[in-house]
C-alpha positions in Angstrom: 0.0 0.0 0.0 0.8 3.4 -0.9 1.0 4.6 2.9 2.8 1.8 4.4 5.7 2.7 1.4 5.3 6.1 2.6 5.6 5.2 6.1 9.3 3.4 5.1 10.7 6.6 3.8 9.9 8.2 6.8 11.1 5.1 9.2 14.8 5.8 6.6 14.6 9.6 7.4 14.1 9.1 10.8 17.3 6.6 10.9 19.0 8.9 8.6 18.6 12.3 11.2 19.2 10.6 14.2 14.9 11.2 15.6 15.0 9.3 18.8 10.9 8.6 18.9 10.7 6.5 15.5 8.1 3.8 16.5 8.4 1.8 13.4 8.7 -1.7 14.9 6.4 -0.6 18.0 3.3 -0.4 15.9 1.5 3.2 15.8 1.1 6.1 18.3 -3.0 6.4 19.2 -4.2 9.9 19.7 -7.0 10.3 21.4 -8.3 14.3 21.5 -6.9 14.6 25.3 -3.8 12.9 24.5 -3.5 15.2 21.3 -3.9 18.5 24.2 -1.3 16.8 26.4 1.4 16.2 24.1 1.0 19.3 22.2 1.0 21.0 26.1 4.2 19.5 26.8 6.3 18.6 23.4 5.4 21.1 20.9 8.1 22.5 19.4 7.0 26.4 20.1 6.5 24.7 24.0 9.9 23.7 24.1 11.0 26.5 22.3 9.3 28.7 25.7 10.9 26.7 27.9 14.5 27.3 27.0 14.6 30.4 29.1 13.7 29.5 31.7 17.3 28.0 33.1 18.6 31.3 32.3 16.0 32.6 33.9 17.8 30.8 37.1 20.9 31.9 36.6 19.8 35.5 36.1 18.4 35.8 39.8 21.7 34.3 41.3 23.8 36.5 39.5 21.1 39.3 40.8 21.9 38.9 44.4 25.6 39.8 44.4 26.2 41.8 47.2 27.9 44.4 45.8 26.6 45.8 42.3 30.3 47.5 41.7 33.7 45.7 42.2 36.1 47.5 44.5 39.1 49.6 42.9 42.0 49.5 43.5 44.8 51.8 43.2 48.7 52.6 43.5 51.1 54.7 42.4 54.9 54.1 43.1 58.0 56.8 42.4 61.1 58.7 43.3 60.6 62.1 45.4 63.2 64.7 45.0 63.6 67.5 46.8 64.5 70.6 49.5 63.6 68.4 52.5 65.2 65.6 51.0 64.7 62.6 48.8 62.9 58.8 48.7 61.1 56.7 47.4 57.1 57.4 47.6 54.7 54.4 47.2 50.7 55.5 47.9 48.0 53.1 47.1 43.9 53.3 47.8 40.9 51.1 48.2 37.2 52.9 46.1 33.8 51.2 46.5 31.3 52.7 44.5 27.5 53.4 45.5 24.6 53.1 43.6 22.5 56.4 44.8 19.4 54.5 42.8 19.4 51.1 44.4 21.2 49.2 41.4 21.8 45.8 42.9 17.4 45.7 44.0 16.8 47.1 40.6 18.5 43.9 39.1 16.8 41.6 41.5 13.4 43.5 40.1 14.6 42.4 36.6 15.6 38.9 37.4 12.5 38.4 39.0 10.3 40.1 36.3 12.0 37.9 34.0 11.4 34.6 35.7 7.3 35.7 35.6 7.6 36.9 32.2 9.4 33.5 31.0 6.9 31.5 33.0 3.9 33.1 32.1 5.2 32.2 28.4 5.7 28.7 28.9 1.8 28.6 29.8 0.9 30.5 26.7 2.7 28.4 24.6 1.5 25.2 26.3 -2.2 26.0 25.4 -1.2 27.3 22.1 0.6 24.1 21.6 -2.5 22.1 22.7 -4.8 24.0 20.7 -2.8 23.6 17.6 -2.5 20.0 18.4 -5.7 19.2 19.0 -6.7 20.7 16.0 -4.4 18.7 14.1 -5.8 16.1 15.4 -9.2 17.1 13.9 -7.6 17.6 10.6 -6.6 13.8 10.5 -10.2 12.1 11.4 -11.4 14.9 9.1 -8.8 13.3 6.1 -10.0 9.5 7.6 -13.9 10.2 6.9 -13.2 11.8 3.4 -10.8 9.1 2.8 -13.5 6.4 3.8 -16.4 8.3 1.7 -14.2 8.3 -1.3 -13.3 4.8 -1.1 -16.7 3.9 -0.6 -17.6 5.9 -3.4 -15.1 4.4 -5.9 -17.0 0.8 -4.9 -20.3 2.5 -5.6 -18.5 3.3 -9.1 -17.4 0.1 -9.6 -20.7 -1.4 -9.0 -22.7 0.9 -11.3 -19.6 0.3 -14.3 -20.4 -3.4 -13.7 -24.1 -3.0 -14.2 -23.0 -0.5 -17.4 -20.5 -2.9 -19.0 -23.2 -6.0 -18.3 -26.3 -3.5 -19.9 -24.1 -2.8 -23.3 -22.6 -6.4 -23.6 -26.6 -7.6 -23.5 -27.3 -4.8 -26.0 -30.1 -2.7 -23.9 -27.7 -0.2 -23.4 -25.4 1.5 -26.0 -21.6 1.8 -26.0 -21.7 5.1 -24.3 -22.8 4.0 -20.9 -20.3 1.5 -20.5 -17.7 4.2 -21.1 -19.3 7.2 -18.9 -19.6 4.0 -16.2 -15.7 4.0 -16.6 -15.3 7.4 -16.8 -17.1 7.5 -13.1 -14.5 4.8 -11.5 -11.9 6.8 -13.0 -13.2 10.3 -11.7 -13.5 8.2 -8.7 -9.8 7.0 -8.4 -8.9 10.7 -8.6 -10.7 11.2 -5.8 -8.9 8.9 -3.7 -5.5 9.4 -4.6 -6.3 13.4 -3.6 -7.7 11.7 -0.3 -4.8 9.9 0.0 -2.2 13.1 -0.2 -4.8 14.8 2.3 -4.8 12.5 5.0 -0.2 12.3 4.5 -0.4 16.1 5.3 -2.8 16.0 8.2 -0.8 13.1 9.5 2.7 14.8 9.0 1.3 18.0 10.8 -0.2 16.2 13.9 3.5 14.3 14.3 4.3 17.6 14.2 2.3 19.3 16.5 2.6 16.3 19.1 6.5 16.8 18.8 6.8 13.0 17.1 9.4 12.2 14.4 8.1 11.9 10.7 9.1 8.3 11.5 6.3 8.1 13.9 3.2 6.5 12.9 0.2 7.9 13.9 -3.3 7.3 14.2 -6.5 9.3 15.2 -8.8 7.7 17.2 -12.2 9.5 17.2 -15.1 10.1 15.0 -15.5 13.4 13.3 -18.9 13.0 13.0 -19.4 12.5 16.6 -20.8 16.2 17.9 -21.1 17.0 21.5 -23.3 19.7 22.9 -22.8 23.3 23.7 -20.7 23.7 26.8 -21.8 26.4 29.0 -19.3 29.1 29.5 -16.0 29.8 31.4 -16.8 32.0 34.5 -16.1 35.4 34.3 -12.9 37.3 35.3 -10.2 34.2 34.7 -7.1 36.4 32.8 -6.4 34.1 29.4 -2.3 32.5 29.1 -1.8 34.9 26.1 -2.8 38.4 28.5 -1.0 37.4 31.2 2.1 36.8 29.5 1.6 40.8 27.9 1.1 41.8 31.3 4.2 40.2 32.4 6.1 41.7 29.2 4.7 45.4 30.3 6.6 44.3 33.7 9.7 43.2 32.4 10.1 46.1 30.5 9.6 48.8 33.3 12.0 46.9 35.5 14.6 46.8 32.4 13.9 51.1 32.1 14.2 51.3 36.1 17.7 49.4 35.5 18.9 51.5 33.1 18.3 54.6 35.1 20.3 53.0 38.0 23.1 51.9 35.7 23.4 55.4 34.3 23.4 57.2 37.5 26.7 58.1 38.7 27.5 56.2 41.8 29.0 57.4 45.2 32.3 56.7 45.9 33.7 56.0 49.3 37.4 55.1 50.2 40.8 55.1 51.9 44.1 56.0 51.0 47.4 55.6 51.9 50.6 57.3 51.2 54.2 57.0 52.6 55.8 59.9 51.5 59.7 60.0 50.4 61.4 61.8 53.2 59.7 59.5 55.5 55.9 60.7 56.5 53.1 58.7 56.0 49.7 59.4 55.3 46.2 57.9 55.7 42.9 59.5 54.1 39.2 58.9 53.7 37.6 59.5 50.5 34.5 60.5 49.2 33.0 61.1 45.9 29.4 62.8 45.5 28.1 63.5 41.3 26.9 66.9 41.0 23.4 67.9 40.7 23.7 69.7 37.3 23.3 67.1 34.8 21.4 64.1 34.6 23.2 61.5 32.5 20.2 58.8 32.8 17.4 60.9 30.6 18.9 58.9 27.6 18.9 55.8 28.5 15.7 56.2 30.5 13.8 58.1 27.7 15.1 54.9 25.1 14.0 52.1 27.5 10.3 54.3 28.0 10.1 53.6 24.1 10.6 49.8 25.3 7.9 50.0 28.1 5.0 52.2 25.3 5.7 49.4 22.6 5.0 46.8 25.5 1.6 48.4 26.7 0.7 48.9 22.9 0.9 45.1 22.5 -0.8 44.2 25.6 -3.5 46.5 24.8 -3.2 44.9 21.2 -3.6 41.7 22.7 -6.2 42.3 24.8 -8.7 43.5 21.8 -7.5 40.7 19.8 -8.8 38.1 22.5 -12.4 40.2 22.7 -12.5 39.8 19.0 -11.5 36.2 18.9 -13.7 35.7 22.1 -16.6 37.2 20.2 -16.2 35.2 17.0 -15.7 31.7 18.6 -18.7 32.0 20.4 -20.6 33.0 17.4 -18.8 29.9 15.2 -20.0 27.2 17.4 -23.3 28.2 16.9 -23.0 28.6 13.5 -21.2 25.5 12.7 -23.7 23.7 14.4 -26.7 25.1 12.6 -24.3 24.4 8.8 -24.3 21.1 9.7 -28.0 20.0 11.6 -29.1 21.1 8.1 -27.3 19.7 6.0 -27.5 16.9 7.4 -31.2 16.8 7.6 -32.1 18.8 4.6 -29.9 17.6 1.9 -28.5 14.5 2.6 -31.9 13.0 3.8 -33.4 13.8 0.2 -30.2 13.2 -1.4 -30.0 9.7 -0.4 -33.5 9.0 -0.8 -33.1 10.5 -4.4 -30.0 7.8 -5.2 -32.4 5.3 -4.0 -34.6 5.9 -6.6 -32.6 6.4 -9.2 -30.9 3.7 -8.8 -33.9 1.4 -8.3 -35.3 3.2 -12.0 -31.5 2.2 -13.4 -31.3 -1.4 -12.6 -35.2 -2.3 -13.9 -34.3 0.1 -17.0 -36.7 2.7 -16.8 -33.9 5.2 -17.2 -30.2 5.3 -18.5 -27.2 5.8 -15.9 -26.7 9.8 -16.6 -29.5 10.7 -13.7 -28.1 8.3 -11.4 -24.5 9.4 -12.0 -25.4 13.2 -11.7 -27.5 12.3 -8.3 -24.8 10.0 -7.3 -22.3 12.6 -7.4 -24.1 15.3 -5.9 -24.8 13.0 -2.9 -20.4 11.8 -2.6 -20.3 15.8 -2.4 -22.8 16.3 0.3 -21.4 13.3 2.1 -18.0 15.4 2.1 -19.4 18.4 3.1 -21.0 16.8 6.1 -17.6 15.8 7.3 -16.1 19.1 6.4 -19.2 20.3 8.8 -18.5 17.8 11.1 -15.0 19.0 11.4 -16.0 22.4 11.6 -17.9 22.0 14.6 -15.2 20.3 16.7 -12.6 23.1 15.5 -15.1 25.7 16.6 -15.1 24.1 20.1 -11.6 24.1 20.2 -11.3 27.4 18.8 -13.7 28.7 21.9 -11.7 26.5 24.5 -8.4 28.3 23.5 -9.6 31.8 23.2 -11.3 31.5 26.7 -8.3 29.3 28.1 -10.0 26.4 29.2 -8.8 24.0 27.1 -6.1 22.7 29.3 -8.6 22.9 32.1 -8.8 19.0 32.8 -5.3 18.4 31.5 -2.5 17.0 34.0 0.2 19.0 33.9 
């Protein structure tokens, strides 16, 4: 079979790149809708690609708490001293520890932990992302299985109806012509199912995908498309969505990162000591201190550039925000709608339809008619079939859809 060859290439790809989740002797991977959400929580590739921070993240906040945010300096100065009183050698040397006047070393602890919330809060985002885009994957396959099945079954329906054609013609109560529009149908037919066929490889290659499998990995859907649940009632009110809360967080980060910069460009104080033996014998000890003046304020650059920073943040999370409400608003809507596309078709063309094909068929085989009204019926019926699994489809993605843009899909999820 044409998958199983396909499947072999992959299994060779798989050996070929090193992929370490190849289950070619193990049989295939089942996916179930909650396993789809679980895996695509926890192995999607945009999942894994949140995660990746969040070590640094780690390290960040240790490096934050360093108790002093300015190494010490240290000076000397060595030389010959000639003069009246007489002459020497002079050696002086000094000890400077600067002072942040702006609370540098708590302004990177803000940072470090602003970042950690930021990275987290992305990890979450992406993980119901990642389930949504899996579980709709997942939909895309048994959507590829049921037009796959129709169009197999179709191309036996074919078959059948060339067989009566060819046996009409060869008895001579039929002319020449319906045996070849019979095996024009089987043909038309074949198409059909080799386009299935490419169809259900690219829903397959993008649910390995979204699951974080190899291409090696073999997987199957399990689930009907057709299978329709009810409305569920809605989320409570007031629960912040993954996606907000990470803009939030990002609006944080960045006024923590303009706070920082102020501190780092803020002259420090400086406090010391030095010493000094002088060449014809004396020594000396001193305190230092250092104080910026008041006059100019060498932080409105870097503050005014990181402000920039901290608008384009809010912008987005206001961005995002209005993009949720919209996509709130139209999900709602959709699996309404979806529901209503598909309780009439299905009971307001496909119940005629079928009955029609009955008929026709019924008029075909006692020859009260030739095949051309049962073909064109016939085929208007494999459509309507189709559409009602496209319909099917649409209603489970509209769910989905509704799930992810109010954040409950990973509600029942272990994490």
């Amino acid at each position: 079979m044409k998958l199983r060859a396909l499947a072999a290439v992959g299994c060779s790809a798989a050996a070929l790149f090193g992929a370490v989740e190849a289950r070619c002797d193990d049989g295939p991977l089942v996916v179930t809708r909650e396993r789809a959400i679980a895996l695509g929580a926890e192995r999607a590739p945009l999942v894994r690609e949140a995660v990746a921070p969040l070590r640094a993240t780690v390290a960040l906040r240790d490096a934050s708490s360093a108790p002093l945010a300015y190494a010490p300096r240290l000076t000397a100065s060595a030389g010959r001293r000639t003069g009246a009183f007489g002459s020497g050698l002079e050696i002086g040397g000094g000890v400077v520890q600067d002072l942040s006047l702006r609370g540098l070393g708590a302004r990177r602890g803000d940072v470090a932990a602003a970042a950690a919330h930021a990275a987290r809060s992305e990890v979450e985002r992406a993980r119901l992302e990642g389930a949504a885009l899996a579980a709709l994957a997942w939909v895309d396959l048994l959507e590829a299985d049921d037009l796959a099945r129709v169009r197999a079954s179709a191309k036996q329906d074919a078959e059948e109806i060339a067989r009566v054609a060819r046996a009409r013609t060869d008895r001579g109560v039929a002319p020449p012509s319906e045996a070849a529009l019979g095996a024009a149908e089987v043909g038309q037919a074949e198409l059909g199912e080799r386009d299935a066929e490419g169809r259900l490889f690219e829903a397959r290659a993008a649910l390995q995908y979204a699951i974080g499998a190899s291409p090696a990995t073999e997987v199957v859907a399990s689930g009907d498309v057709r299978a329709i649940d009810g409305v569920s009632p809605a989320p409570p009110p007031g629960t912040e969505h993954p996606a907000e809360a990470a803009a939030r967080n990002r609006v944080a980060l960045a006024r923590a990162d303009a706070k920082l910069a102020r501190a780092q460009a803020s002259p420090p104080l400086g406090v010391g000591v030095t010493y000094t033996r002088e060449g014809q014998g004396e020594q000396v000890a001193l305190g230092t201190v250092s104080l910026p003046l008041p006059f100019i304020d060498p932080t409105r650059f870097d503050a005014a550039r990181h402000e920039t920073a901290v608008a384009s943040a809010e912008g987005q999370a206001e961005r995002v925000r209005a993009e949720l409400a919209r996509d709130a608003a139209m999900a709602a809507h959709e699996r309404l709608h979806t529901r209503e596309v598909h309780d009439t078709l299905a009971a307001k063309v496909l119940v005629p339809l079928r009955e029609t094909v009955r008929l026709a068929r019924a008029a075909y085989q006692t020859g009260t008619q030739d095949v051309t009204a049962l073909l064109i019926v016939r085929q208007r019926l494999v459509a309507a079939e189709e559409q009602l699994g496209r319909a099917s489809a649409d209603v489970q993605r509209a769910d989905l859809r509704y799930a992810l843009t109010s954040g409950t899909l990973l509600a029942g999820s272990k994490r």
